[in-house]
Each structure stands twice: as structure tokens, then as C-alpha cells.
KOLDREN-640191 format. One line per 8 residues: number of its first residue (from 1); for each residue y, x, z of C-alpha. Coordinates in nm, 3 decimals, decimal comma. Last residue first. Layout:
! KOLDREN-640191
NUM) Y:X:Z  ...
END
This chain:
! KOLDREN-640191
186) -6,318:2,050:-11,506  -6,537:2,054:-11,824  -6,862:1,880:-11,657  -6,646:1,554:-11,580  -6,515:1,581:-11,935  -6,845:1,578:-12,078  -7,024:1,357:-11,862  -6,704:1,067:-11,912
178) -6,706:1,152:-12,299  -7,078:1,072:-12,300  -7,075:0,760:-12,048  -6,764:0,564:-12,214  -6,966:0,661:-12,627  -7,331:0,533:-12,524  -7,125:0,218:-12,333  -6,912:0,167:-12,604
170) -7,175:0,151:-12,900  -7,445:-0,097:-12,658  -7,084:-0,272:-12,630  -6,997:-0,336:-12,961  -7,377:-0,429:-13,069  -7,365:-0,720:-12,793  -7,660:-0,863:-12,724  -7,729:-0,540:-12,441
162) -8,071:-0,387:-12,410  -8,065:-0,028:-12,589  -7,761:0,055:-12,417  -7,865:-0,072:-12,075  -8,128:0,177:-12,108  -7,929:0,461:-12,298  -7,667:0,444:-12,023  -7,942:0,488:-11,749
154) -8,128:0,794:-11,878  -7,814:0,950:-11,950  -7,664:0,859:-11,577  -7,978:0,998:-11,443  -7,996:1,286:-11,652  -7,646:1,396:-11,565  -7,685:1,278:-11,195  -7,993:1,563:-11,116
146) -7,827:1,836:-11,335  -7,565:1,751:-11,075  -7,751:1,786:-10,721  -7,936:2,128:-10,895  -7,601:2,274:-11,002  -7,407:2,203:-10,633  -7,179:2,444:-10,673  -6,997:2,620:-10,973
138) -7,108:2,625:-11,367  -7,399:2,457:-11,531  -7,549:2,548:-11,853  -7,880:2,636:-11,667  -7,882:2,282:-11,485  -7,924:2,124:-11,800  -8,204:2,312:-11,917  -8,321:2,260:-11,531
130) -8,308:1,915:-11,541  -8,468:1,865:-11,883  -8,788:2,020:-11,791  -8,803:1,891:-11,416  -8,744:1,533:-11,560  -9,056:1,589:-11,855  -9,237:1,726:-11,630  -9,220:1,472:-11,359
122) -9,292:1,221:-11,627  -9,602:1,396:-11,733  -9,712:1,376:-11,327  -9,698:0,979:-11,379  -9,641:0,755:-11,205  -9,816:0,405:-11,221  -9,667:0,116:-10,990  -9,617:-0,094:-11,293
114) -9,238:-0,064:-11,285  -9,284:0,311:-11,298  -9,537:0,311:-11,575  -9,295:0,104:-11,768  -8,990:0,330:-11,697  -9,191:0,637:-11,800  -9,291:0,501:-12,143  -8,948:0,395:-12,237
106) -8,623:0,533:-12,091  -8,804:0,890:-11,995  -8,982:0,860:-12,307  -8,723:1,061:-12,511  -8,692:0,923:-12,864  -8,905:0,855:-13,174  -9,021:0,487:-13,072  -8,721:0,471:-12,920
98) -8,496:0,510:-13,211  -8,184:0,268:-13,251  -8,032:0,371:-12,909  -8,156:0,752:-13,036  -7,993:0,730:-13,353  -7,704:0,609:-13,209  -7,658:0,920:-13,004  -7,691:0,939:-12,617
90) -7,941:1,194:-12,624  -7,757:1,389:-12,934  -7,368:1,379:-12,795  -7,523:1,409:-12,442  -7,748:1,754:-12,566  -7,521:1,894:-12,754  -7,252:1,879:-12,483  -7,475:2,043:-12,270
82) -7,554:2,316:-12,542  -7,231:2,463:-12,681  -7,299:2,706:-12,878  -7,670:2,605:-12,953  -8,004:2,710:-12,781  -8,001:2,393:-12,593  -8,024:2,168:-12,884  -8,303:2,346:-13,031
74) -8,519:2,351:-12,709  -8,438:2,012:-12,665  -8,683:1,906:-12,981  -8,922:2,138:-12,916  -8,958:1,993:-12,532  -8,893:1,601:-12,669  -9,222:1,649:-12,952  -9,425:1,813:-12,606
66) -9,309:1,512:-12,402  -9,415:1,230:-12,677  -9,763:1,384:-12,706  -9,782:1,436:-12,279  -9,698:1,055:-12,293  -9,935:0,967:-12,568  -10,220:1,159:-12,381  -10,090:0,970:-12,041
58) -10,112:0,612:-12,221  -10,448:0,710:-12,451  -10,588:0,745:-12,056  -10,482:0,432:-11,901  -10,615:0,265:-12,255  -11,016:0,398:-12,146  -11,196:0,621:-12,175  -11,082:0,776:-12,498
50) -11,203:0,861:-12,810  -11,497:0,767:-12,872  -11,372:0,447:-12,705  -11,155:0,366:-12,987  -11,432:0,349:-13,207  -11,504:-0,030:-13,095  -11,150:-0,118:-13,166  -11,199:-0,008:-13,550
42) -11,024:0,197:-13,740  -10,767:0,198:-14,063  -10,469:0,360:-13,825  -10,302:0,016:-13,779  -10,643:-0,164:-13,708  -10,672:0,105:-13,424  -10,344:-0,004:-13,289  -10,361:-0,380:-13,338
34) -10,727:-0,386:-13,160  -10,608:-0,141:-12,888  -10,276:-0,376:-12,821  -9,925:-0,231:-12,764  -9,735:-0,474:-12,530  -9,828:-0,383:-12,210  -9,749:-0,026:-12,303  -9,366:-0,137:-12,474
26) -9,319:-0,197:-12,812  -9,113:0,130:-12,933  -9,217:0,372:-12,684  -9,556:0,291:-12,671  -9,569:0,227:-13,041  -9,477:0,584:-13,095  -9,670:0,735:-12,834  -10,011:0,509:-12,990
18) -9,919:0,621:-13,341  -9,925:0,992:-13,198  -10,194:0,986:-12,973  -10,416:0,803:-13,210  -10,382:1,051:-13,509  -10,468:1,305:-13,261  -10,792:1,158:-13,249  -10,861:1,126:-13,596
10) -10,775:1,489:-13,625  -10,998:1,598:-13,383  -11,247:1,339:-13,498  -11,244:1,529:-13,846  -11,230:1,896:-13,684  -11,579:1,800:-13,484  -11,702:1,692:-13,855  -11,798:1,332:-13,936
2) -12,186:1,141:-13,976  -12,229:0,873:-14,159
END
């Protein structure tokens, strides 16, 4: 049976976005093409219509995942007050207890980097953020600041998201934000 050009278009972007999710959630190495495709109602063997190969679902699911964080900060930064938006929501509880729905700076990005496999999507995704943030800045050294924001965000949510201890993954997210936010105030 043959389908439509718009039906494996849809199909395919169908992919992207449960693979980005899962990615995020589970981990690259630990997402599975067989698990994935049986997930969606396909089979492994159609994944390769698709896509070359799993290297290349990973950098469509990241640039998926990058374009959902660009609409999503785009809101945030627009509002009154938009650093301090942008902490309180990045290091939110729903984000600790959403990575499969979050940034993929902590996630996706992180993996690739351990594995030895940058990614231009991740520079975008940094050089995107860091100069919204650097555009609410005030005073010297913008670009060098922007620069430890996203680092320390990036970091907090990390350790966050991987202590035992459900009191500290809490204090840590809440210690960093009110520490950015006053630090940025003065």
C-alpha cells in the first residue's frame, strides 16, 4: 500500500518528536529504534525510510527540541521582567520533573558531549539563550555574564535532577535562582 508524500511527512515528524522526547527523558544510548518505532505503531525496518541512520533522528530531534525551547523563551523574554522569568521558569519544578519536555542543553547536549559528539544545534541553542539573556543585562561585562547565568542554570538543574534527596534537588533549584537574581539586581 502505497502512502501520500504529506502522510510520510507527518509520519516522519511524528518520529522527531517522540524520539526528542524520549531523548531527553531516557537518555540517547538508552532510547532504542525497535522500542521507538513500536511506540509510534511502526516497524524498525521503516525507520530507515526515514532516516539514515539513529546519528541523524538524534540531530533532527535536537533541532525539534531547540525550535519548541526558542517559542517557548520567546514568551518568557517578552515579559515585564524577563531574566527573572526566565530562572524562576528554567529552574522550576516542572522543569526538574520534565526533561523529556525541557531544555536539551541538560539532556541531549550533555550526552552528545560526553560521547565526543557536538553538536552545531547545541551551539544554537547556547548562542540563542545567551544573548536573550545578555539583552536584559545592565553594566560591564554582559557577554562574560550571560555566559555564567546559563552555565550555573544549566548546572543547578543537572545536579538537581540527579540528587536522592527530594529536599535538596528543591533547595538547590530555589539557593541558585534567588542567588542569580539578586546577584543580577545589584
Amino acid at each position: 500500500m502505497r502512502y501520500s508524500a504529506d502522510h510520510k511527512a507527518q509520519t516522519h515528524q511524528r518520529i522527531i518528536k517522540e524520539a526528542s522526547e524520549r531523548f531527553r527523558r531516557d537518555g540517547i544510548g538508552g532510547t532504542g529504534l525497535q522500542p521507538l518505532m513500536k511506540a509510534l505503531g511502526l516497524t524498525h525496518g521503516g525507520f530507515y525510510s526515514h532516516f539514515k541512520s539513529k546519528d541523524e533522528l538524534v540531530e533532527e530531534a535536537l533541532c525539534a527540541a531547540a525550535q519548541d525551547l526558542d517559542a517557548h523563551c520567546a514568551t518568557l523574554f517578552t515579559q515585564e521582567q524577563p531574566l527573572q522569568a526566565f530562572i524562576d521558569n528554567y529552574l522550576s519544578e516542572w522543569h526538574r520533573s520534565s526533561p523529556h519536555q525541557g531544555c536539551p542543553l541538560p539532556t541531549m547536549s550533555s550526552e552528545l558531549g560526553q560521547r565526543g559528539q557536538p553538536s552545531p544545534t547545541t551551539d544554537a541553542v547556547l548562542n540563542a539563550r545567551l544573548a536573550q539573556v545578555e539583552a536584559t543585562l545592565e553594566g560591564e561585562n554582559k557577554a562574560q555574564r550571560s555566559l555564567m547565568i546559563m552555565s550555573t542554570l544549566v548546572g543547578a538543574l543537572m545536579l538537581s535532577r540527579s540528587v536522592e534527596s527530594p529536599e535538596l534537588a528543591v533547595q538547590i533549584l530555589e539557593v541558585v535562582s534567588e542567588g542569580l537574581k539578586k546577584q543580577e539586581q545589584e
